[in-house]
C-alpha positions as CSV (number, residue, x, y, z in Angstrom):
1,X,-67.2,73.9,77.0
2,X,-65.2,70.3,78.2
3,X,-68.7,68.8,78.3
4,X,-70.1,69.9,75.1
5,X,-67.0,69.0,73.6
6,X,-67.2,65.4,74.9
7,X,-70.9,64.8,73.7
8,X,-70.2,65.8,70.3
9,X,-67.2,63.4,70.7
10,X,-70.0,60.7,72.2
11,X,-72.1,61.4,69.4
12,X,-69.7,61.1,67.1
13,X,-68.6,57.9,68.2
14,X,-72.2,56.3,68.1
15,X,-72.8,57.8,64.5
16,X,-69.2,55.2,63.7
17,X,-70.7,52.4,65.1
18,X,-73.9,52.7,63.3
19,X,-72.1,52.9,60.4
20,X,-70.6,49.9,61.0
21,X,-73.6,47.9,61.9
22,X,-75.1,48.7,58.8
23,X,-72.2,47.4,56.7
24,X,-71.8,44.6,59.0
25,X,-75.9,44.0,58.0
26,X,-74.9,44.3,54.1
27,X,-71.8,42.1,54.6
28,X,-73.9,39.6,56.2
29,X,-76.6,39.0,53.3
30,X,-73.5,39.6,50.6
31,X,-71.3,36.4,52.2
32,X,-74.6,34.1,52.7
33,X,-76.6,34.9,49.0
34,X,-73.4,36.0,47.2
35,X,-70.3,34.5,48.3
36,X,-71.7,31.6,49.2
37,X,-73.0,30.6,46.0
38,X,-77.0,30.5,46.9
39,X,-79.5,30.0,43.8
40,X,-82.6,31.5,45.0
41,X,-81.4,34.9,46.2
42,X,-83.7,37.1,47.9
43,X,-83.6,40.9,47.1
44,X,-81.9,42.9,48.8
45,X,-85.1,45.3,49.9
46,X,-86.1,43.0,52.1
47,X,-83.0,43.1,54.2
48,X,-82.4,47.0,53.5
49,X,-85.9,47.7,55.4
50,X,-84.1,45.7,58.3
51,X,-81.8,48.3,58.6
52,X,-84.3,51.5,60.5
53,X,-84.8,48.9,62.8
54,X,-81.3,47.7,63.5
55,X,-79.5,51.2,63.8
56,X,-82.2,52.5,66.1
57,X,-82.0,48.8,68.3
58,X,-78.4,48.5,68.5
59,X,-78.5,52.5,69.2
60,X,-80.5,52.3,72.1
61,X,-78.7,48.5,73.2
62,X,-75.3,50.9,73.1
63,X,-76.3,53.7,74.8
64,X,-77.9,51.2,77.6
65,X,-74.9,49.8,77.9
66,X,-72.8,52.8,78.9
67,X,-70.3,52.5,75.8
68,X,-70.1,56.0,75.1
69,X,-69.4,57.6,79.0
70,X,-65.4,58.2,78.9
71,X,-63.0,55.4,80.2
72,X,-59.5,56.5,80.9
73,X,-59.1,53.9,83.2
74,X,-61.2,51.5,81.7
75,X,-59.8,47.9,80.0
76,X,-60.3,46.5,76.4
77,X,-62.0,42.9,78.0
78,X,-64.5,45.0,79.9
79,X,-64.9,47.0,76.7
80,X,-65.2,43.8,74.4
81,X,-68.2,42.1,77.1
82,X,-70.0,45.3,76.9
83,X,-69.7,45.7,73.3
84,X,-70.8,41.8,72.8
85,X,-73.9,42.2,75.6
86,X,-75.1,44.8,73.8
87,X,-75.3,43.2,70.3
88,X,-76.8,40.3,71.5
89,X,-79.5,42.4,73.2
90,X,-80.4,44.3,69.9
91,X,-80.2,40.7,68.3
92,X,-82.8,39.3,70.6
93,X,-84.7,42.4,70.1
94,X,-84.2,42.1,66.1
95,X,-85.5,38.4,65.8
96,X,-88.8,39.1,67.9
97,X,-89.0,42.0,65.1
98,X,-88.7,40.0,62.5
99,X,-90.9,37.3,64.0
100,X,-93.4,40.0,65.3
101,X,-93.4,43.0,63.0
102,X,-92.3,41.4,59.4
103,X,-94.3,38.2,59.7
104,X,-94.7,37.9,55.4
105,X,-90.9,38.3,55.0
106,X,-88.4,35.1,55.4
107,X,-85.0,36.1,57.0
108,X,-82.1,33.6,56.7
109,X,-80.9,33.2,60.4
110,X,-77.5,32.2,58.9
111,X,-77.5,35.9,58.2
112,X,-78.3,36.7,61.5
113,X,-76.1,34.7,63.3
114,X,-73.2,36.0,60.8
115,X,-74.2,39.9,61.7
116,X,-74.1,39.3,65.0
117,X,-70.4,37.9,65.0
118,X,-69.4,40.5,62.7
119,X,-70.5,43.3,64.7
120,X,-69.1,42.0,67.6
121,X,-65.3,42.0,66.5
122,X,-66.0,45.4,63.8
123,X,-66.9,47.5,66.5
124,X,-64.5,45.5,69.7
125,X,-61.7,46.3,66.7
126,X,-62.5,49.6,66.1
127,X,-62.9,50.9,69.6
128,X,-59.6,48.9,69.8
129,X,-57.9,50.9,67.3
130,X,-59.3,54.6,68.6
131,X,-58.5,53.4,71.8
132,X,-54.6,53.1,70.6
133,X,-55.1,56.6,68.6
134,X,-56.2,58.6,71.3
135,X,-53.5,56.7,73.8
136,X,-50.8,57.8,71.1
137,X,-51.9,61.4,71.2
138,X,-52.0,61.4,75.2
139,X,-48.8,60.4,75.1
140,X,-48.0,63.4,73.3
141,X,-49.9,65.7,75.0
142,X,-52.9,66.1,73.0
143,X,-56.7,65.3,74.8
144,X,-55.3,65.5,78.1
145,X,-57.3,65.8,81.7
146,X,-56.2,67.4,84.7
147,X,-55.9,65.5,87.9
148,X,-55.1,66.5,91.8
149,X,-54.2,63.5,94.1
150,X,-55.9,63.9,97.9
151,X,-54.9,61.8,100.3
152,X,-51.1,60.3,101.6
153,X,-49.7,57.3,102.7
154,X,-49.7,54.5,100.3
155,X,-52.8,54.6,98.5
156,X,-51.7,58.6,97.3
157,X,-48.4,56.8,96.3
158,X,-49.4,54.0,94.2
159,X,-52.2,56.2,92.5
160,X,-49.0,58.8,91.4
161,X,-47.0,55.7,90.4
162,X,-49.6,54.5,88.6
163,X,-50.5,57.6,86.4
164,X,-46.8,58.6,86.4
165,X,-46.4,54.9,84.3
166,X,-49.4,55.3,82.3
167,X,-49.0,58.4,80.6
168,X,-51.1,57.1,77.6
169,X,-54.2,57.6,79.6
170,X,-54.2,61.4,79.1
171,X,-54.2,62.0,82.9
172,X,-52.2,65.0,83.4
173,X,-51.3,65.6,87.7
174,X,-51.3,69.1,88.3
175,X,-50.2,67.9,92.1
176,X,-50.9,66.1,95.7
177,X,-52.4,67.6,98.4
178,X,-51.2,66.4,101.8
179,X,-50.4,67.0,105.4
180,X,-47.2,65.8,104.4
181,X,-45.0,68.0,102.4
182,X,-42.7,65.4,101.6
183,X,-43.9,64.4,98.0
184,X,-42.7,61.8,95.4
185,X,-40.4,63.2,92.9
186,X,-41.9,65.9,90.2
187,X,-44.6,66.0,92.4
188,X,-46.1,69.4,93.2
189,X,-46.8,69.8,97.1
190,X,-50.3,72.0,96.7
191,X,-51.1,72.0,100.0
192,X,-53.2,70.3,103.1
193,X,-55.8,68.3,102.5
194,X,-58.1,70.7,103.7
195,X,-57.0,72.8,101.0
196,X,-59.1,71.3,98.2
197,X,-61.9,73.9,97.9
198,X,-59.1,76.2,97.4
199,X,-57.2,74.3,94.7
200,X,-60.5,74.1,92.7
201,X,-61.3,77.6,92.9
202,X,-57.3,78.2,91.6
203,X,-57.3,75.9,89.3
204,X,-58.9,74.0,86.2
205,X,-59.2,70.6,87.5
206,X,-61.2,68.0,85.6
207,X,-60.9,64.8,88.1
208,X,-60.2,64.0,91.6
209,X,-58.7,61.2,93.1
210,X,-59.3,60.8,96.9
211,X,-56.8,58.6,98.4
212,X,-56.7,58.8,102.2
213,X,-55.3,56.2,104.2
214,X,-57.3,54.4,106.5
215,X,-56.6,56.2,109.3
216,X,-57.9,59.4,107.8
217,X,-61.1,57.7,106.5
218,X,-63.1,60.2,109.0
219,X,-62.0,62.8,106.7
220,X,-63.6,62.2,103.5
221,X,-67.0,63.9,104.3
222,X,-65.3,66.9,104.7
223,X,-63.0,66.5,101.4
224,X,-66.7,65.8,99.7
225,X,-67.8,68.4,101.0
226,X,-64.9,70.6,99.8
227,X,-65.7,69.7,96.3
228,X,-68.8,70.2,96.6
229,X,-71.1,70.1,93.6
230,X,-68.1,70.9,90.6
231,X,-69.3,69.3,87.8
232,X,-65.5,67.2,87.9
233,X,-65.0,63.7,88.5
234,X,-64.3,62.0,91.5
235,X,-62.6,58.7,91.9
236,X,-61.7,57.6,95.4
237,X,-59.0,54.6,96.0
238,X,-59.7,53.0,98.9
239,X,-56.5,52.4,101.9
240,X,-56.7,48.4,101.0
241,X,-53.2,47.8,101.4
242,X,-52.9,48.7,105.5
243,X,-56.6,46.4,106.0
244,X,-54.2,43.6,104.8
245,X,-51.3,42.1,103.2
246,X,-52.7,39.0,101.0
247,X,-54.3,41.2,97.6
248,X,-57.9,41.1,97.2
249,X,-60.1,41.8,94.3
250,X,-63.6,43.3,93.9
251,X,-66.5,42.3,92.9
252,X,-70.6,43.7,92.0
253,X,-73.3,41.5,93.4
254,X,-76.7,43.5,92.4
255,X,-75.2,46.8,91.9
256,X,-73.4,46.9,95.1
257,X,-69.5,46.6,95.1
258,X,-67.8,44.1,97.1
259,X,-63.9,44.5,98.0
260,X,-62.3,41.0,99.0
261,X,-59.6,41.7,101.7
262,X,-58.6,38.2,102.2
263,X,-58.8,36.4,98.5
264,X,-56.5,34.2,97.3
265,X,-55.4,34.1,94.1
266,X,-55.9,30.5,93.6
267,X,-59.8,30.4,92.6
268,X,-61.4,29.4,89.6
269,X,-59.2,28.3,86.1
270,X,-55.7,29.6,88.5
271,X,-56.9,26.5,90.8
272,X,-57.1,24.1,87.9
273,X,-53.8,25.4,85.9
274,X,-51.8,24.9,89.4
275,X,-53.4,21.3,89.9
276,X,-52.6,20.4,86.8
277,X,-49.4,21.8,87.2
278,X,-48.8,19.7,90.7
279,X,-49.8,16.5,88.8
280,X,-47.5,16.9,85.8
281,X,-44.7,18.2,87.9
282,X,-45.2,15.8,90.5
283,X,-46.0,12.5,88.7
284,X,-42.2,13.2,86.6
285,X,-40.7,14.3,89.8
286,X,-41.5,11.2,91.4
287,X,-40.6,8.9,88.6
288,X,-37.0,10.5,88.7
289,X,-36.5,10.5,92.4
290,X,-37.7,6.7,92.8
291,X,-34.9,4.8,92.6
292,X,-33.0,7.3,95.4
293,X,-36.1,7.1,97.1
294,X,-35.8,2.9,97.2
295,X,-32.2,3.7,98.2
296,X,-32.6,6.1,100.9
297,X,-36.1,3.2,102.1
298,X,-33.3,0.0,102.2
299,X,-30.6,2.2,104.2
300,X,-33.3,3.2,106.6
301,X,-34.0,-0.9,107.0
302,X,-30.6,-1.6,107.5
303,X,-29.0,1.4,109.5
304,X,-32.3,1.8,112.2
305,X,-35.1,-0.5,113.5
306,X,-38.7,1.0,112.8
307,X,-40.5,1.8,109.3
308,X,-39.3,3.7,106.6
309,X,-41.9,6.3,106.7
310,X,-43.0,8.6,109.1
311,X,-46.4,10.4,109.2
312,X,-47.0,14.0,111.3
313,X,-50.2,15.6,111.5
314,X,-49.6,19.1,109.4
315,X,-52.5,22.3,108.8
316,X,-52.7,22.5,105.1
317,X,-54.8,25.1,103.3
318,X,-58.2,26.7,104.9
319,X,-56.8,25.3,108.0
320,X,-57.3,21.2,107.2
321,X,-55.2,19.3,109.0
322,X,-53.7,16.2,106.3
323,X,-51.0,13.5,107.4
324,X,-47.6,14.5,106.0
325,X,-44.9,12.2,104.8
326,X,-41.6,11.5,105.1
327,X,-38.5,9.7,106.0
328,X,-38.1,8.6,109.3
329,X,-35.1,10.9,110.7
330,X,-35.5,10.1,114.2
331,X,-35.5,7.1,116.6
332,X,-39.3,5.5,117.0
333,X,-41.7,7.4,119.4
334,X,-39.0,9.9,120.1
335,X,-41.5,12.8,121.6
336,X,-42.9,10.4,124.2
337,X,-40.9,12.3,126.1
338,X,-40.1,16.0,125.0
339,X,-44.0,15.8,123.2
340,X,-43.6,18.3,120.3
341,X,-40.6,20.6,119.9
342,X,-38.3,21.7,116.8
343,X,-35.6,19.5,116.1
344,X,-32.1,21.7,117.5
345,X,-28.3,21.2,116.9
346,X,-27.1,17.9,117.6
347,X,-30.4,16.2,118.5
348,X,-29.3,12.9,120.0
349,X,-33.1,11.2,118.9
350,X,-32.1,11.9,115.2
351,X,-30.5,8.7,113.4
352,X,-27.1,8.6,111.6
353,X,-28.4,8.1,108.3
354,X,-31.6,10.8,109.6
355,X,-29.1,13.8,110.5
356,X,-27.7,13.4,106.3
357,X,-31.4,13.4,105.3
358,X,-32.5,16.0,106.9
359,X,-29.5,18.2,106.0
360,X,-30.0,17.7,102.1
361,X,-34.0,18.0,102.4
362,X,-33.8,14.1,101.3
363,X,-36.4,13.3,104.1
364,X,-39.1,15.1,102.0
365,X,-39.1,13.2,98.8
366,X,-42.1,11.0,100.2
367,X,-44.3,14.3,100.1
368,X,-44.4,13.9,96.7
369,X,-47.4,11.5,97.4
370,X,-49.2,14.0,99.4
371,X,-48.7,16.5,96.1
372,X,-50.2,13.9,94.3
373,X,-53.3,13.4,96.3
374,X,-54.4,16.9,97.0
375,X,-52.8,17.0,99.8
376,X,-49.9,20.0,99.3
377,X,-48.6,21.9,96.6
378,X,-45.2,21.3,95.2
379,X,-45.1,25.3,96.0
380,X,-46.4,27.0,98.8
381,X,-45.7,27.9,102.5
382,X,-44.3,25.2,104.8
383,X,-47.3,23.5,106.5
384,X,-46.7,23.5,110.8
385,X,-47.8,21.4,113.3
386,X,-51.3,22.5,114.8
387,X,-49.5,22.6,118.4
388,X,-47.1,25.1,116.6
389,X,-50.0,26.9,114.6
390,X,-51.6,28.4,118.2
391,X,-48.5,29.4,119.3
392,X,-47.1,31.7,116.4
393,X,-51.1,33.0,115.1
394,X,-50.2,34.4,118.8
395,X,-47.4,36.0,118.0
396,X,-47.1,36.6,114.0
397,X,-50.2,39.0,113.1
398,X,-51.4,37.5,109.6
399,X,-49.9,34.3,110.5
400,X,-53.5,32.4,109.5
401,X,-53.2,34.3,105.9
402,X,-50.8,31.7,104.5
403,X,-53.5,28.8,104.7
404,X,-55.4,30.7,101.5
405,X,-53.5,28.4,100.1
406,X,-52.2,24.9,100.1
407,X,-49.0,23.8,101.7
408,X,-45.9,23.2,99.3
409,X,-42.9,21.1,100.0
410,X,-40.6,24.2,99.0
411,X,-41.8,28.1,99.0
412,X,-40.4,31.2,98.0
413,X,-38.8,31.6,101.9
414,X,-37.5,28.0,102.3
415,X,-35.6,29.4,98.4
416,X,-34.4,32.7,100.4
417,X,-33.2,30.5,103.5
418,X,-36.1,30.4,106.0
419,X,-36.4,26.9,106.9
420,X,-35.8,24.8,110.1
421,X,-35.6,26.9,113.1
422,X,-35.1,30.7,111.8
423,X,-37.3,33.8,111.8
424,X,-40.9,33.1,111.4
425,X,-41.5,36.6,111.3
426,X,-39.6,36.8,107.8
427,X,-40.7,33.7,106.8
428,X,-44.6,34.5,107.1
429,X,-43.4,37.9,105.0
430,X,-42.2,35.5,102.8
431,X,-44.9,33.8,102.7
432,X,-47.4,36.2,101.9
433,X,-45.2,38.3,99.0
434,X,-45.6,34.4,97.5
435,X,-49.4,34.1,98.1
436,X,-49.6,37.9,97.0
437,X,-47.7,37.4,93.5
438,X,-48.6,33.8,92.4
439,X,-48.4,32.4,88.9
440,X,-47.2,29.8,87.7
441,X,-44.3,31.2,86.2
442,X,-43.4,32.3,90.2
443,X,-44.0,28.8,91.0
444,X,-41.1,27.3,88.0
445,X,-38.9,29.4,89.0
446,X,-39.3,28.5,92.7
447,X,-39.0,24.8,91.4
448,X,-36.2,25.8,89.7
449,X,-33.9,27.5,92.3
450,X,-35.4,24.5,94.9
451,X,-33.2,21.9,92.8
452,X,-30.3,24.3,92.2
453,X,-30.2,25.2,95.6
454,X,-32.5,22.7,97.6
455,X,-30.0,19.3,98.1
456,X,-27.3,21.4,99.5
457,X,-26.2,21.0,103.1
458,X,-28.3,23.5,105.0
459,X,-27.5,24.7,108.2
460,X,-30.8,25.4,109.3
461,X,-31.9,22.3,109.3
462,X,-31.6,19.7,112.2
């Protein structure tokens, strides 16, 4: 009964878009011959015989395209690209038509061009508008489907938080099934996992989604297998968030779907906005700070022998090692002897004027140049010293995750007080929730806190 129900709904849906296409086609030759002022009009015949060809093309270029299998869970851009594939597949298809089949008529392609943008948005709009119909009915609890929830641990969880939010989507959970009975809150407990052929047979139970953790991954065949053939959906939600911290994405390379465990963020138009935002940031930045800059560079000269500016080999994103600037703290060549260590409390090679710096972040000022060539991020983690880089990927599991991106001269843990010699065990959690949650809205309000918080003394740092 649910299925025949849902292709007459199908069928309805592809009788509306027809309909549209074909006014779309009139509405075409009315705005070029009509509206648009045209003497030599042709008649309107020729363009009506157009239209056996054009509902049966952009029927097929539909239905090809998958528009018309339910999407719950689907989005409006995927939707939209679909809808606009599809039309300009029937378009190619109507042209060679034309060219082909209707060789002694003369088709404006202004009209053509026009009926393909108008059926674009028409239909995008009006799947658009159902699409916010039906969501108001769900809502309501009209053209609901019921769901069960397999699996525990985290994936089980965010699935029920998700639904649980989305209520708009229609998807109805009748319960979990678990070897837990500790469920989230109006949850029903409906038993083990093992329990799933039972639940069907119980129940009327329209989709499934299988969320095991990873460590119960051995048990999907026999879940499957549970199911069996019910003609009910089946979506499983794979245990990404225990494989690893930094979020992913996925991806479909010649119809086979690719999940990215360790993909930053930052790719594409993200990487562009951020560099942009680093130049515009760091290019004002820097003409504020100059003239302390100049002060902090003549105090240097006339408090301690040795230059202004000190260099240190630093790993900055994808593992690059860069030279990073700043003020000379210390005396000159002070780890000949200790080689490299963390500065500590009352470090007798630090300078007078160097233990002030260092206190107020003032000593990082010169990094703006690094920002400037590509160097570092004004946000991001803190870039380490490669001798210190072995020692804690040693120790810190995901330590190596945090050079998905490049280094910043402040970051979301130096903001929450992990800087200098602290955890690094909170500071790489730190670290990752940044790399996890980017945007650039993140990074101004990091920026933000950094200058209402940043020159203060700091007892962290030596």
């Amino acid at each position: 009964m649910l299925k025949a129900h849902s292709r007459l709904v199908e069928n309805l849906a592809l009788v509306g878009d027809l309909c549209l296409i074909a006014v779309c086609w009139v509405l075409a030759y009315w705005i070029r011959f009509h509206l648009m002022h045209v003497t030599d009009v042709p008649p309107f015949r020729d363009y009506a015989l157009q239209l056996i060809p054009i509902l049966v093309v952009w029927g097929i270029a539909f239905r090809t395209f998958d528009l018309y299998r339910p999407k719950r869970l689907g989005s409006h851009v995927s939707e939209w690209i679909d809808v606009a594939k599809a039309s300009l597949l029937g378009a190619l298809i109507l042209v060679s038509i034309m060219t082909f089949v209707f060789r002694g008529y003369e088709y404006s392609r202004l009209v053509i061009l026009l009926f393909l943008a108008e059926s674009i948005v028409t239909v995008s709009v009006a799947r658009a508008a159902l699409r916010e119909v039906l969501r108001f009915a769900r809502r309501h609890g009209y053209n609901l489907r019921y769901a069960i929830v397999v699996g525990g641990g985290e994936p089980a969880a965010e699935v029920l938080r998700v639904l649980n939010r989305r209520r708009d989507v229609g998807i109805f959970v009748l319960g979990l099934l678990s070897d837990k009975k500790e469920v989230p809150e109006n949850v029903r407990w409906l038993g083990g996992i093992e329990d799933v052929r039972t639940v069907l047979d119980r129940q009327q139970v329209d989709i499934v989604f299988i969320a095991l953790p990873h460590a119960d991954a051995s048990r999907l065949t026999s879940v499957l297998s549970g199911i069996g053939d019910d003609p009910i959906a089946i979506h499983l939600v794979p245990d990404v968030f225990s494989l690893v911290p930094a979020r992913g994405g996925v991806e479909e390379f010649e119809m086979i779907p690719f999940i990215h465990l360790r993909e930053s963020r930052l790719y594409g138009w993200n990487r562009v906005l951020k560099r942009g935002f680093d130049l515009l940031f760091g290019a004002v930045g820097l003409a504020i700070v100059a003239p302390v800059m100049l002060a902090i560079g003549v105090a240097l000269k006339l408090t301690s022998p040795g230059p202004v500016l000190y260099q240190q080999e630093r790993m900055g994103v994808d593992g690059r090692r860069f030279k990073m600037l700043k003020f000379r703290t210390m005396r000159v060549n002070a780890e000949e002897e200790t080689g490299p260590v963390w500065a500590r409390p009352d470090d007798p090679r630090r300078t007078a004027l160097g233990v002030f710096l260092r206190r107020t972040s003032l000593d990082e000022l010169p990094q703006l140049f690094n920002v400037l060539r590509g160097e570092m991020s004004l946000v991001g983690p803190r870039p380490e010293r490669p001798s210190f880089v072995e020692e804690f990927r040693r120790r810190v599991p995901g330590y190596m995750l945090r050079h998905k991106v490049k280094a910043g001269i402040t970051g979301w843990a130096q903001i929450n007080g992990w800087r200098g010699n602290t955890s690094i065990e909170r500071r790489i959690e730190c670290d990752l929730y940044y790399i996890e949650r980017w945007s650039l809205g993140f990074d101004l309000k990091i920026l933000l806190q950094t200058l209402w918080y940043g020159f203060r003394i700091n007892r962290n740092a030596h």
